[in-house]
C-alpha positions, 0 to 999 in steps of 0.5 A, a space after each residue: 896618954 902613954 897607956 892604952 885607952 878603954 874600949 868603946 864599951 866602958 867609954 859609953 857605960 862607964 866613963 859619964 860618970 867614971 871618966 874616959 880613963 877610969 879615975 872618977 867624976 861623979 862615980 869614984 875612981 877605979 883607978 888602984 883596983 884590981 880585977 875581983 874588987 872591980 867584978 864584985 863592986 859592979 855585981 853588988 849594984 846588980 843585988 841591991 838597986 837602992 845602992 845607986 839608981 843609975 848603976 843598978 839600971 846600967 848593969 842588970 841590963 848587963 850579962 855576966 860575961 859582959 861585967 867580967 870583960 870590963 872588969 878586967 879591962 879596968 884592972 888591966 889598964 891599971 897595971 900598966 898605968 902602974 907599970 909606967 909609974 914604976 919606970 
C-alpha cells in the first residue's frame, strides 16, 4: 500500500463492513469523499436508527469529537490516495 493505513479506531468500528482501507464491503465505499459528506452521513444514522441497525447502534455509542476525528481521517486518506493517483 502506498498511503497510510487507517487507525485501529476506524479498523475495529468501520472496516467489518467498510474494508480496512474504506472502499466498501457490505457498507459502501467512502473512498471520493470528503470530510463534511463523511461527518453528516455518519450523524444521520445517529438521527434516524431505522436507516441501518448496526450503523445506528455503532455510532450513538459514539461522542461527537469522536465522529469528527474518523470523519477527517477518512477524508484525509482520500486525498492522499488522490494525490498519488495524481502523480
Amino acid at each position: 500500500m502506498l498511503v497510510g493505513k487507517l487507525s485501529k479506531e476506524f479498523i475495529v468500528k468501520c472496516s467489518a463492513c467498510h474494508n480496512d482501507y474504506a472502499n466498501g464491503i457490505i457498507g459502501p465505499s467512502l473512498l471520493n469523499k470528503d470530510e463534511n459528506f463523511i461527518y453528516e452521513s455518519i450523524n444521520s444514522f445517529k438521527k434516524d436508527a431505522n436507516k441501518n441497525v448496526l450503523m445506528s447502534q455503532l455510532v450513538k455509542q459514539m461522542p461527537e469529537e469522536e465522529i469528527k476525528k474518523l470523519a477527517k481521517e477518512i477524508s484525509n486518506f482520500n486525498m492522499q490516495i488522490q494525490e498519488l493517483k495524481a502523480k
